[in-house]
DSSP file (Angstrom, degrees, kcal/mol; ACC not computed):
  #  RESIDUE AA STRUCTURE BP1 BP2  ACC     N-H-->O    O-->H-N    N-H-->O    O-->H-N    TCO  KAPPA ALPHA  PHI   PSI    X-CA   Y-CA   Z-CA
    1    1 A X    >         0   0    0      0, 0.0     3,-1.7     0, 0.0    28,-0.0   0.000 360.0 360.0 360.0 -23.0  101.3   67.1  -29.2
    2    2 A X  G >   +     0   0    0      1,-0.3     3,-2.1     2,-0.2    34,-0.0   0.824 360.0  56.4 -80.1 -18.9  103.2   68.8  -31.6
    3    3 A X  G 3  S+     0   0    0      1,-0.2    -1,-0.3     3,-0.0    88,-0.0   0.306 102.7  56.8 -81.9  22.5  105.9   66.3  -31.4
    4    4 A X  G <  S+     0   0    0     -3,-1.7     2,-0.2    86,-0.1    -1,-0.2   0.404  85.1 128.5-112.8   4.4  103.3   63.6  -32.3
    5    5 A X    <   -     0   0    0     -3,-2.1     2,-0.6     1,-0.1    86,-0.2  -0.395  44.0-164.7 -76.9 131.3  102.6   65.7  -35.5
    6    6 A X    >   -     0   0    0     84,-1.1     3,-7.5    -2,-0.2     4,-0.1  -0.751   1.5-171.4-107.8  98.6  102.6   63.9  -39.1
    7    7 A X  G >  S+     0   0    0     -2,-0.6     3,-0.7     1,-0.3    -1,-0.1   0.658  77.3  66.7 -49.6 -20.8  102.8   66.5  -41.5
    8    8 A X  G 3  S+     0   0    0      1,-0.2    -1,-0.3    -3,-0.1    82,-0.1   0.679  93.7  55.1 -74.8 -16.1  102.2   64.1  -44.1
    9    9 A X  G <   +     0   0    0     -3,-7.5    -1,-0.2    81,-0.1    -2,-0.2  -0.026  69.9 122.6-121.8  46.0   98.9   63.2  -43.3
   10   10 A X    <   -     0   0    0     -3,-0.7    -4,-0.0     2,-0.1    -2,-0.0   0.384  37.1-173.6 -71.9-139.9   97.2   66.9  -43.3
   11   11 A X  S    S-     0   0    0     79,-0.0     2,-1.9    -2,-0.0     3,-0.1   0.244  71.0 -60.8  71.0  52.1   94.5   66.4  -45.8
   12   12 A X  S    S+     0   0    0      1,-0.2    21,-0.3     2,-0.0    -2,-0.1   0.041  79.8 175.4  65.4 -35.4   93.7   69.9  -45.7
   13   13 A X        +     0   0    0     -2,-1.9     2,-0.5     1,-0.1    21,-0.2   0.294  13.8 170.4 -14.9 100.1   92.9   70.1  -42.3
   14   14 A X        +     0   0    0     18,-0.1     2,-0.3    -3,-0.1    18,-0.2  -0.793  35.9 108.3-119.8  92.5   92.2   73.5  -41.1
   15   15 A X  E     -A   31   0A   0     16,-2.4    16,-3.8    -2,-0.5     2,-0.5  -0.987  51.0-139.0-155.4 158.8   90.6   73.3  -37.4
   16   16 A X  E     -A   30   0A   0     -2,-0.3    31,-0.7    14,-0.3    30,-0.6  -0.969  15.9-168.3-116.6 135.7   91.3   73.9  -33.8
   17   17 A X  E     -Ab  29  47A   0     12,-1.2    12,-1.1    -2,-0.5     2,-0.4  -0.976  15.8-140.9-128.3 144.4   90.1   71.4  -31.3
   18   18 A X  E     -Ab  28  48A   0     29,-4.2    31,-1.6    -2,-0.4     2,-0.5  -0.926  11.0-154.2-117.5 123.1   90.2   72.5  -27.7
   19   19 A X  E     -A   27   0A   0      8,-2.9     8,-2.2    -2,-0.4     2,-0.5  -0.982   4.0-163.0-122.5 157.8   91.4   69.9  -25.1
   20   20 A X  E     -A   26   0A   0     -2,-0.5    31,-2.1    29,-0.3     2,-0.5  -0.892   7.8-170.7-114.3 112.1   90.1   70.4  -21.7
   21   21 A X  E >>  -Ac  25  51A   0      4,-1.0     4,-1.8    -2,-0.5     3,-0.8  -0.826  25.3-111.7 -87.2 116.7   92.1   68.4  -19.1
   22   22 A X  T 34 S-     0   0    0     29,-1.6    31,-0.3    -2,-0.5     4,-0.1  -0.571  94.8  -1.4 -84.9 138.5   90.9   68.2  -15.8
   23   23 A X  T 34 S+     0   0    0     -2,-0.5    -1,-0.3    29,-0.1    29,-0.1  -0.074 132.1  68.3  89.8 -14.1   92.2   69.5  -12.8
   24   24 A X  T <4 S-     0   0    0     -3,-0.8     2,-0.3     1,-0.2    -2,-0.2   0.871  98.6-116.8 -72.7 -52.2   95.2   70.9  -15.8
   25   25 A X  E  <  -A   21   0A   0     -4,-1.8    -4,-1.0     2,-0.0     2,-0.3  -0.996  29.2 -61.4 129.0-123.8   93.5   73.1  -17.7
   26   26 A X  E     -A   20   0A   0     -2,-0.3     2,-0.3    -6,-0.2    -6,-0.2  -0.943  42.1-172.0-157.9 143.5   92.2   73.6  -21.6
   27   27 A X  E     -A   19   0A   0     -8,-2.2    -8,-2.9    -2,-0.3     2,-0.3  -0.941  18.3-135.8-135.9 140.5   94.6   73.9  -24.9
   28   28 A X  E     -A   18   0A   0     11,-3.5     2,-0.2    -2,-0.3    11,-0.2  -0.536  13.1-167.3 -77.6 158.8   93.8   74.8  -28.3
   29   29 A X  E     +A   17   0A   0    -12,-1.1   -12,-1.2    -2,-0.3     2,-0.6  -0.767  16.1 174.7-141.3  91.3   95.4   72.7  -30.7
   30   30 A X  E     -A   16   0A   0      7,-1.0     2,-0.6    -2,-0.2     7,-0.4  -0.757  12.0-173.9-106.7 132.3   94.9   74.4  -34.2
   31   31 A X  E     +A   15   0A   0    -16,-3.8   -16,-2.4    -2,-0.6     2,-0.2  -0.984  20.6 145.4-127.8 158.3   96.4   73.2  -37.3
   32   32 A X  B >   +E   35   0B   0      3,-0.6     3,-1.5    -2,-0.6   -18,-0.1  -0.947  65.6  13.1-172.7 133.1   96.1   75.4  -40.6
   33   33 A X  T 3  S-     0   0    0      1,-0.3     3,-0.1   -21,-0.3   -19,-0.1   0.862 128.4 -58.2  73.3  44.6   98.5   75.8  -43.3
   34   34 A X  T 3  S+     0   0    0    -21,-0.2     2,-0.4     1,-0.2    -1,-0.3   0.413 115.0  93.1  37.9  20.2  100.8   73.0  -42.5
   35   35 A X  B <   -E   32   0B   0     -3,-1.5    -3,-0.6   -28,-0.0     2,-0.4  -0.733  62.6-137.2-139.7 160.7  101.7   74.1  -38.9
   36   36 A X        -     0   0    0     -2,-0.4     2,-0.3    -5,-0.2    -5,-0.2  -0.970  16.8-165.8-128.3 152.2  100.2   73.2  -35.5
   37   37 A X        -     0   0    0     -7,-0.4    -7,-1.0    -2,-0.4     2,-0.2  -0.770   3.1-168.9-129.1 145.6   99.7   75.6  -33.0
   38   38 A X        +     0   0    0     -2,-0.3     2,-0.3    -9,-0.2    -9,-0.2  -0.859  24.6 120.4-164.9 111.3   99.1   75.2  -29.6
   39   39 A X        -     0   0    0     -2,-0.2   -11,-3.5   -11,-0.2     2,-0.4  -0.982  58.5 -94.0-168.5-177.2   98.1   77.4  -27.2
   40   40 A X        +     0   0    0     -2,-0.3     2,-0.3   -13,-0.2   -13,-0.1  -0.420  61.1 138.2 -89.6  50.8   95.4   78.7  -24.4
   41   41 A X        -     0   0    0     -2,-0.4     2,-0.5     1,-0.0    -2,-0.1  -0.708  68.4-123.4 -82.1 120.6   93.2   81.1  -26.2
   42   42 A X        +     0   0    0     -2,-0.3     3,-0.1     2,-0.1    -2,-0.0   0.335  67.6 148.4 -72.0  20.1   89.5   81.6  -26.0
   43   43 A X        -     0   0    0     -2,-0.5     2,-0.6     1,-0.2     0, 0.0  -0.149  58.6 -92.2 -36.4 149.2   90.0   81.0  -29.9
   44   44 A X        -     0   0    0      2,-0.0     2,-0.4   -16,-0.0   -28,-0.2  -0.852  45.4-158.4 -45.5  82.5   86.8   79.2  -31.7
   45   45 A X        -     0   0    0     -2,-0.6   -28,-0.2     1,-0.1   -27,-0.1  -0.831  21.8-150.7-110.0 131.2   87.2   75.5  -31.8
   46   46 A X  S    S+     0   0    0    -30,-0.6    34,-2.7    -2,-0.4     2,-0.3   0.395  86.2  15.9 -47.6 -22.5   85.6   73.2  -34.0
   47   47 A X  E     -bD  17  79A   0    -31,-0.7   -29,-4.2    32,-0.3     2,-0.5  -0.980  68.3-149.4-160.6 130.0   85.6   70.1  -31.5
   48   48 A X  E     -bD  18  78A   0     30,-1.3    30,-1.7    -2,-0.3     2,-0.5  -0.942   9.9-156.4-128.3 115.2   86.2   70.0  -27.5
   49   49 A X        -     0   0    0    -31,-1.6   -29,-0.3    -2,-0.5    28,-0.2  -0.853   6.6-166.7-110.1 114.0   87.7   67.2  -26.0
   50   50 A X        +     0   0    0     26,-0.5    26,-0.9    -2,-0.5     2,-0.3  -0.223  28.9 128.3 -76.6 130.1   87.1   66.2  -22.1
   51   51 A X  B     -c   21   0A   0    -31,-2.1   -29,-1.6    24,-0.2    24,-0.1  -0.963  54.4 -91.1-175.8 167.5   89.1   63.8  -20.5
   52   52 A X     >  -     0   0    0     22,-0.5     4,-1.0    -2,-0.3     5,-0.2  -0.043  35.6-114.2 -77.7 161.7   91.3   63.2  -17.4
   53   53 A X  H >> S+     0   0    0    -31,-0.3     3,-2.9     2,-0.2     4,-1.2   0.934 118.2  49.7 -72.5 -79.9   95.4   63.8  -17.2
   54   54 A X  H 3> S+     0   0    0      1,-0.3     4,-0.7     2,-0.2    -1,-0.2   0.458 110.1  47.0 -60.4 -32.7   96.0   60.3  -16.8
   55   55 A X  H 34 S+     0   0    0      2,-0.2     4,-0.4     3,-0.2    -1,-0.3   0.665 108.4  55.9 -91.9 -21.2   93.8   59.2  -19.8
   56   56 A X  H XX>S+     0   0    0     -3,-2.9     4,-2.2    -4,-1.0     3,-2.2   0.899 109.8  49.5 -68.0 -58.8   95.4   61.9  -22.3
   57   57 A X  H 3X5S+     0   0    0     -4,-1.2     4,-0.7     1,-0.3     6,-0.2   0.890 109.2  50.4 -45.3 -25.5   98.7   60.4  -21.4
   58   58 A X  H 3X>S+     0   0    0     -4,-0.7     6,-6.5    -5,-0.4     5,-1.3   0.648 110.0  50.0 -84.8 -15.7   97.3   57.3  -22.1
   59   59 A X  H <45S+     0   0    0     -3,-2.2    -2,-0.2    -4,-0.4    -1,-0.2   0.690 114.8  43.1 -89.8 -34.0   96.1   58.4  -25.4
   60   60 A X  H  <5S+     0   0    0     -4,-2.2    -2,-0.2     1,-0.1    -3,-0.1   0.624 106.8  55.4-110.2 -18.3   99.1   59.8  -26.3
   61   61 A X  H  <<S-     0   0    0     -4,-0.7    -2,-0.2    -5,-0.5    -1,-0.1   0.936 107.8-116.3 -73.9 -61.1  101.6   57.0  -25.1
   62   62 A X  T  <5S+     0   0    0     -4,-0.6    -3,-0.2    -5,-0.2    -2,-0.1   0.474  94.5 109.3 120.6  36.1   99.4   54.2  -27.4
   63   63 A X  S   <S+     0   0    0     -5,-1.3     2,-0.4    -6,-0.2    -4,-0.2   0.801  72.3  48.7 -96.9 -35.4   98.6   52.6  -23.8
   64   64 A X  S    S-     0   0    0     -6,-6.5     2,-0.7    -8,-0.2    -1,-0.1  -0.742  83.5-136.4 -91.3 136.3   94.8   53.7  -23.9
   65   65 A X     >  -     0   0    0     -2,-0.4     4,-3.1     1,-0.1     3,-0.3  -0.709   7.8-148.4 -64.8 116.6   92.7   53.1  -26.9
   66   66 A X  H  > S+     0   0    0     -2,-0.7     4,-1.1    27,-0.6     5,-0.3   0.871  96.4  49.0 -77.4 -10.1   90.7   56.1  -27.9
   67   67 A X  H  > S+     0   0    0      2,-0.2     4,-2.2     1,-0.2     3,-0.2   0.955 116.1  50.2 -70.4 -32.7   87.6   54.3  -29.4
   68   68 A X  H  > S+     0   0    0     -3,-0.3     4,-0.7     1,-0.2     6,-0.2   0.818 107.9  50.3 -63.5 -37.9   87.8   52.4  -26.2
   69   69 A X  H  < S+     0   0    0     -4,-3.1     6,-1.5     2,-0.2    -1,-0.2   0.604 111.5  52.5 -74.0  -7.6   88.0   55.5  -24.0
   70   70 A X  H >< S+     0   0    0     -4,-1.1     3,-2.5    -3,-0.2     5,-0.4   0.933 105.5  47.2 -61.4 -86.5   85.1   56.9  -25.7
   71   71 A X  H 3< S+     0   0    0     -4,-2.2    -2,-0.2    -5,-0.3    -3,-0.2   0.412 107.8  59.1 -48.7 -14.9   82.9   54.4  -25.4
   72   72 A X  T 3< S-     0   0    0     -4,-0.7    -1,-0.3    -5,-0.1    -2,-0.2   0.499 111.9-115.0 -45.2 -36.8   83.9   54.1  -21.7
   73   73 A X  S <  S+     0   0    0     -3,-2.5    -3,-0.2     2,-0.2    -2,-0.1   0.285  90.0 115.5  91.1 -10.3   82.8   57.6  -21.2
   74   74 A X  S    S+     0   0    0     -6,-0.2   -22,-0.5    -5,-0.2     2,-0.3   0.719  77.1  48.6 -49.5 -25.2   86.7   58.5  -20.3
   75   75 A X  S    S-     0   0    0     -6,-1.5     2,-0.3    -5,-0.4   -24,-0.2  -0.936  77.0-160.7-140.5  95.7   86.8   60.8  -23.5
   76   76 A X        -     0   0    0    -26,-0.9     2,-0.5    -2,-0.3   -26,-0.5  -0.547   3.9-167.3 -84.9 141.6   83.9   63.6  -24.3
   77   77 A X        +     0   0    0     -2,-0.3     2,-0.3   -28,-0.2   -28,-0.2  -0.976  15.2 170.7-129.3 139.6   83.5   64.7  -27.1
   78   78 A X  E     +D   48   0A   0    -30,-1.7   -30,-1.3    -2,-0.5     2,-0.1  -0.766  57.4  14.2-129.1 159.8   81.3   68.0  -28.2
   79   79 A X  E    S+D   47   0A   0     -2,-0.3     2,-0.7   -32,-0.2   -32,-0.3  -0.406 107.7  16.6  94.4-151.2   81.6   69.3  -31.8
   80   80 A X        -     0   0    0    -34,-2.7     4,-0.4     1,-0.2    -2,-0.1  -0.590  53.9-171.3 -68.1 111.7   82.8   68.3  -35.1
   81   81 A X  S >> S+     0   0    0     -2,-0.7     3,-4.1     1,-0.2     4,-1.7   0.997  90.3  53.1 -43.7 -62.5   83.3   64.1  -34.8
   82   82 A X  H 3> S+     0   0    0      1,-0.3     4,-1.0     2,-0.2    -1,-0.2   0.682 103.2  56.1 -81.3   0.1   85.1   64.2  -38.2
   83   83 A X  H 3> S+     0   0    0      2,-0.2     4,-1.8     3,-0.2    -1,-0.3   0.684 109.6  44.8 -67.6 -31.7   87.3   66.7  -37.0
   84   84 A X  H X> S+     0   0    0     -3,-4.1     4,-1.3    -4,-0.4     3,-0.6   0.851 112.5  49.0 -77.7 -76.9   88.4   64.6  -34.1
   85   85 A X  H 3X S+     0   0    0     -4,-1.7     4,-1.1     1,-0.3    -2,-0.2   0.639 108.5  49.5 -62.4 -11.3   88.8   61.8  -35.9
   86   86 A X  H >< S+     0   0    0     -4,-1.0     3,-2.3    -5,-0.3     4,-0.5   0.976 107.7  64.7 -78.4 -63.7   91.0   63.5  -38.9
   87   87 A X  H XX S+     0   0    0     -4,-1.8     3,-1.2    -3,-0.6     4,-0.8   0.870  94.2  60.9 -44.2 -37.4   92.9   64.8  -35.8
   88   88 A X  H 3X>S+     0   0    0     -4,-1.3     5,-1.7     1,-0.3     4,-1.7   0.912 107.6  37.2 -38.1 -44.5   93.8   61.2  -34.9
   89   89 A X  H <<5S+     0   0    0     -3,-2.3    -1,-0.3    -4,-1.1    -2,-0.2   0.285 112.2  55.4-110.3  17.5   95.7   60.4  -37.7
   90   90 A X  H <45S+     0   0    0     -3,-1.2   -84,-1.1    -4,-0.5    -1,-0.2  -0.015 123.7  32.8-116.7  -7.7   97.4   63.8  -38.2
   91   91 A X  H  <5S-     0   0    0     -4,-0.8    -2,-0.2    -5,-0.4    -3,-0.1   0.704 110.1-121.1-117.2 -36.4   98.6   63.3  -34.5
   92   92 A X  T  <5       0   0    0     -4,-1.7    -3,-0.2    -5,-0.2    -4,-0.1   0.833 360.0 360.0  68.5  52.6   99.0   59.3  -34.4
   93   93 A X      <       0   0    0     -5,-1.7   -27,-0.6    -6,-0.2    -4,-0.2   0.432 360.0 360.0-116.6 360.0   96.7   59.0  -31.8
């Protein structure tokens, strides 16, 4: 993820969102101060998102849509919404 980062489009954005991959495991993804971070921490995160290996790759390629994987049920989401979604466009996803 970090190589998907656009620095430009921080808006302030200080949060961690935790994704939990299944059968992979769980990563934080924090960005604060201009920088992303990524790692496996029991750290406090603002938003947790569930989803399958194949459908994060798919998110992260531009093959899957995420409003579509959502609305599918492919992609859970607990927490902050606007925190996800600010992460979208600070990731290009």
């Amino acid at each position: 993820m970090p190589s998907h980062f656009h620095p430009d489009k921080i808006r302030d954005i200080n949060a961690t969102v935790r994704y939990v991959i299944t059968g992979q495991g769980v990563w934080n993804i924090t960005v604060s101060g201009g920088r992303v971070i990524v790692d496996q921490s029991d750290r406090p995160a603002d938003a947790t998102i569930t989803m399958s290996a194949e459908d994060f790759m798919g998110l992260q390629s531009g093959t899957l849509n995420p409003m579509t994987a959502f609305m599918a049920g492919r992609v859970a989401i607990q927490g902050d919404l606007d925190t996800v979604l600010r992460f979208q466009s600070v990731f290009g996803q």
